[in-house]
BAVEX-695584 format. One line per field, with one value per residue (C-alpha): residue number from 1; x, y, z; residue in three letters. Coordinates in pm, 1 decimal, m for minus. Layout:
N
i <- (NUM_...)
c1 <- (X_...)
c2 <- (Y_...)
c3 <- (Z_...)
aa <- (ALA_...)
***
This chain:
196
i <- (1_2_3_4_5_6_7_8_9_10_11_12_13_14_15_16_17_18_19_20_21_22_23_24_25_26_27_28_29_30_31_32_33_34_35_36_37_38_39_40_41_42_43_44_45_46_47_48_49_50_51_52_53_54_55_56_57_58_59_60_61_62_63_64_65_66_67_68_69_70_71_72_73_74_75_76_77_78_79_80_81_82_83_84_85_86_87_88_89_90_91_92_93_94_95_96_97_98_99_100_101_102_103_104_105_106_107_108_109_110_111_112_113_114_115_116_117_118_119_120_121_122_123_124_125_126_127_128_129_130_131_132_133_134_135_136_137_138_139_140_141_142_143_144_145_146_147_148_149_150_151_152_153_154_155_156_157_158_159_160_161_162_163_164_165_166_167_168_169_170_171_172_173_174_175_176_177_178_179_180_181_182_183_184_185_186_187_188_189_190_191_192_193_194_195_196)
c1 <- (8593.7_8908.7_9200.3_9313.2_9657.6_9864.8_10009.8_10325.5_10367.7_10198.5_10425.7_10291.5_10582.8_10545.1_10793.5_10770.1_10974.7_11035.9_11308.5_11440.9_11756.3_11841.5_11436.8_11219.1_10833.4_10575.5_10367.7_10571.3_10499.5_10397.6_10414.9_10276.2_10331.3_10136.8_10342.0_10230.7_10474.2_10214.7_10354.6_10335.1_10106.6_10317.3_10700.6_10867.6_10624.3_10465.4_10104.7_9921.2_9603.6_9730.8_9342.9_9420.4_9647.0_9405.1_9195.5_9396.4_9535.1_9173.4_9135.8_9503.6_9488.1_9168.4_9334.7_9641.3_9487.2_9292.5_9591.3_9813.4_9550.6_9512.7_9847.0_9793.9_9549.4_9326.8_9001.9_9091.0_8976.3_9253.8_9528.1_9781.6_9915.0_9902.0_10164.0_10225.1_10481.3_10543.2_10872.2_10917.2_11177.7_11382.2_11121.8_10907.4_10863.7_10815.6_10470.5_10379.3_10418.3_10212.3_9954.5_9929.1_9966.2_9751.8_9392.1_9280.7_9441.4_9351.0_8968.8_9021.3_9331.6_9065.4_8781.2_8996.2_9167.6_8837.8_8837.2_9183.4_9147.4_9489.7_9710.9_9871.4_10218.4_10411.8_10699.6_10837.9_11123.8_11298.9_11402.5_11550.8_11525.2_11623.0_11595.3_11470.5_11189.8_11127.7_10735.6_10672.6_10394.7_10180.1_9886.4_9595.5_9348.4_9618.5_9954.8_10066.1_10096.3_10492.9_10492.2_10408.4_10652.9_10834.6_10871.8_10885.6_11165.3_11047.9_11240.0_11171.5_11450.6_11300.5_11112.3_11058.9_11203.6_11260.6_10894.1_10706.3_10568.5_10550.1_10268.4_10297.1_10042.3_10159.8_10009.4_10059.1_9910.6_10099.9_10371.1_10751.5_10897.0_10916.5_10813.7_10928.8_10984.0_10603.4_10393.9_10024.5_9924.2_9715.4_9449.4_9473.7_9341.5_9042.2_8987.3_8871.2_9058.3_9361.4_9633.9_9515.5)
c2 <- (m14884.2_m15038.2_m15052.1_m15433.8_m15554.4_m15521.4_m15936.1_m16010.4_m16388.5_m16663.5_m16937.3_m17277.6_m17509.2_m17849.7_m18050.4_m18415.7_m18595.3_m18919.5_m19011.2_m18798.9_m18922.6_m19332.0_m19382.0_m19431.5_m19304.0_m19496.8_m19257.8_m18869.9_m18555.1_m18312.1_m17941.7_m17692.7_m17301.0_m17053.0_m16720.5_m16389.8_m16125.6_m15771.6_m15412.7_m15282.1_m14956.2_m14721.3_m14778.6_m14458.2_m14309.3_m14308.9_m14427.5_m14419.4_m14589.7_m14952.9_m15051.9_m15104.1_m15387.5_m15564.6_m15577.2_m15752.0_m15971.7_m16121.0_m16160.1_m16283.3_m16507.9_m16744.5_m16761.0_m16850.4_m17087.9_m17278.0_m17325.8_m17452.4_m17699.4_m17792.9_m17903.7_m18098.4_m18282.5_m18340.9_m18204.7_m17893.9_m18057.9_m18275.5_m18001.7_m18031.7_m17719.9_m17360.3_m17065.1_m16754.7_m16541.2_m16188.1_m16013.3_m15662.7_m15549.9_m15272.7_m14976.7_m15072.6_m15125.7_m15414.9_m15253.7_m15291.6_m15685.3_m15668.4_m15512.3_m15843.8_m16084.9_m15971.6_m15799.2_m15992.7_m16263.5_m16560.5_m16557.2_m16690.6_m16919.3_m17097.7_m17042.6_m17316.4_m17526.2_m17682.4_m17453.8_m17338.3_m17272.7_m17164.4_m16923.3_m16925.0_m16852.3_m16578.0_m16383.4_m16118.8_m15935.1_m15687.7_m15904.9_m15961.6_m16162.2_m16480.2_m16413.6_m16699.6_m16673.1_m16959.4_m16987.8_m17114.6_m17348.1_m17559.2_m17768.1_m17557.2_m17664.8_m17667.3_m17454.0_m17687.6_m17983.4_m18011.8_m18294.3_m17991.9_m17735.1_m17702.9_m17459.1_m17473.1_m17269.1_m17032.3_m16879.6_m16710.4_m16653.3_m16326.6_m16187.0_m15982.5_m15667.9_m15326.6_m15221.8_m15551.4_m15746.4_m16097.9_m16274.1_m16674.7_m16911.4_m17308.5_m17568.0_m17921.2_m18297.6_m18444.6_m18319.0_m18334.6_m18702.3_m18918.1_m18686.5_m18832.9_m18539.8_m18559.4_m18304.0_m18318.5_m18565.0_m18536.1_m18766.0_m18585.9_m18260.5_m18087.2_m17771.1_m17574.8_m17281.6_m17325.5_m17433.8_m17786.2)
c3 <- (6832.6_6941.3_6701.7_6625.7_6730.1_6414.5_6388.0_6212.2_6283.8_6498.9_6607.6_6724.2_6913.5_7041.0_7244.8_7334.0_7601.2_7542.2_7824.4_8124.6_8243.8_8192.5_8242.0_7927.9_7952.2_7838.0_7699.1_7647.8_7831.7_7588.9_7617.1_7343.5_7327.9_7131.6_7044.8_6843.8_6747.9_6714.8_6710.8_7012.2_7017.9_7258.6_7178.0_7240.2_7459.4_7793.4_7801.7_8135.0_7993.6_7904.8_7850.4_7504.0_7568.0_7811.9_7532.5_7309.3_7533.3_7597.8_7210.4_7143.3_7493.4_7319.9_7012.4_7164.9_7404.7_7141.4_6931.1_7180.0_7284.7_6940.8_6920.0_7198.1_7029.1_7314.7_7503.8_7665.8_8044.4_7977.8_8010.7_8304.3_8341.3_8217.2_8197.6_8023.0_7898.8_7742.2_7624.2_7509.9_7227.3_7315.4_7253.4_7493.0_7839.9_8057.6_8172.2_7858.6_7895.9_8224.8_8044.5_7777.7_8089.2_8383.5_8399.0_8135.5_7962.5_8270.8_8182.2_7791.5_7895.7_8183.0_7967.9_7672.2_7931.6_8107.8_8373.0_8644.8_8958.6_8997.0_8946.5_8557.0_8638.8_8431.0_8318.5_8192.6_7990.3_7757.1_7477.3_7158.8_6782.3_6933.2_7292.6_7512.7_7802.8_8028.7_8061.9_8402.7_8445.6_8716.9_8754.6_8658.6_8945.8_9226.1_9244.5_9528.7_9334.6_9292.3_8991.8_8783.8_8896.1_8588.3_8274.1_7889.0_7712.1_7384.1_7177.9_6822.4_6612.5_6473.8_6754.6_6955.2_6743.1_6918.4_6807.8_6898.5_7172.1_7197.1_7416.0_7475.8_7579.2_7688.3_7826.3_7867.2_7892.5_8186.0_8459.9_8496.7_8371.8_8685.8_8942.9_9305.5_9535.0_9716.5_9755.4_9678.0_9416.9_9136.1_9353.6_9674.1_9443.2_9614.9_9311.4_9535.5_9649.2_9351.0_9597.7_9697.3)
aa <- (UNK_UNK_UNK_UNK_UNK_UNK_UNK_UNK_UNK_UNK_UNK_UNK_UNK_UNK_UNK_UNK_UNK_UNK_UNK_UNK_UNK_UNK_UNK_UNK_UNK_UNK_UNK_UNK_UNK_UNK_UNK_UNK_UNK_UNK_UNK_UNK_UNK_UNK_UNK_UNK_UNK_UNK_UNK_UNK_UNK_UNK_UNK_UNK_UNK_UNK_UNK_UNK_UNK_UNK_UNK_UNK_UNK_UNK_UNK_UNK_UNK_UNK_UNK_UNK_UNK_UNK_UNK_UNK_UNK_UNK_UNK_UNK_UNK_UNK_UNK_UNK_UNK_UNK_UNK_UNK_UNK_UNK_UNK_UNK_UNK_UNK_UNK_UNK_UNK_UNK_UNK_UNK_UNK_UNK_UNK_UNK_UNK_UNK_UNK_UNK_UNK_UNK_UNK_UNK_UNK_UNK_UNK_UNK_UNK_UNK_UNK_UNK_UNK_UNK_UNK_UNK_UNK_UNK_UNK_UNK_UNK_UNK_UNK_UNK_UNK_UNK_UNK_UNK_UNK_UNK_UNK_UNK_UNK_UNK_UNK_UNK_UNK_UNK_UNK_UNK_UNK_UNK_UNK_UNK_UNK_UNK_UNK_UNK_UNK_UNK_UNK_UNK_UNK_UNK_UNK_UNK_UNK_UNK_UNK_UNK_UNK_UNK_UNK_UNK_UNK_UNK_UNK_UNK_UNK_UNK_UNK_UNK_UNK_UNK_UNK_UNK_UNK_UNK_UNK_UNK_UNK_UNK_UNK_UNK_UNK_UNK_UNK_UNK_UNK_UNK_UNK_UNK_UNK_UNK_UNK_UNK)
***
């Protein structure tokens, strides 16, 4: 049986963009992020087997997922774009993040967003109570479209401590405010291979 991820806090963070520059939007681009703060299992140490964190990454990646789109308050087809983030405190290693954000955490994030045939952008670091971490994000059916090039800063003021990992989830409803540097558009999006 495998042990369960030991949770200190769950943070839920919405930001809405009502004007970009001297231009007003009609309707805001919204962007929500989904944090937990857990302990991670191998501070101190050297672990070859990371297998534990896969599996909780694929248990804390749905609940993360479903909460961010919740914030969102809308279907989850009707998400834009899709990133994800871990940081590491002090204790830890960074391998330990890429254990929480890559053999297992895409399949719940796609399975709660409607699909993604893309790549879910991520990043890494060793951080700090209070550090930030840019989450980088893109359109979750095609990495090519440039209107959704664009990131969401999170930052916890308590988190990550030097025992602790923190794993983020964000998505979003829309792209950048006023996007006008071309690229693919959202109508010239084919699905098929997740770059076009």
């Amino acid at each position: 049986m495998v042990e369960k991820p030991e949770v200190r806090k769950i943070y839920t963070i919405m930001e809405e963009t009502y004007s970009d520059g001297a231009a007003r939007l009609k309707k805001p681009v919204r962007k929500a992020a989904a944090a937990v703060v857990f302990k991670n299992p191998f501070v101190d140490r050297f672990q070859e087997n990371l297998e534990l964190l896969y599996a909780w990454s694929e248990e804390l990646g749905e609940l993360l997922t479903k909460k961010a789109v919740t914030a969102l308050d809308i279907a989850p087809a009707d998400v834009h774009s899709y990133g994800k983030a871990a940081m590491v405190g002090e204790r830890g290693e960074l391998e330990h993040c890429a254990a929480v954000l890559h053999p297992a955490l895409g399949k719940p994030i796609r399975d709660h967003v409607g699909g993604g045939k893309a790549i879910i952008p991520s990043t890494k670091k060793l951080g700090y109570p209070g550090a930030a971490i840019d989450v980088p994000l893109h359109y979750k059916d095609a990495a090519f479209v440039r209107s959704h090039f664009d990131a969401m800063e999170v930052r916890l003021p308590d988190a990550p401590r030097a025992d602790e990992l923190v794993l983020i989830v964000v998505v979003t409803d829309a792209g950048r405010p006023f996007p006008r540097i071309g690229g693919l558009s959202l109508e010239e999006v084919k699905g098929e291979d997740g770059l076009r």
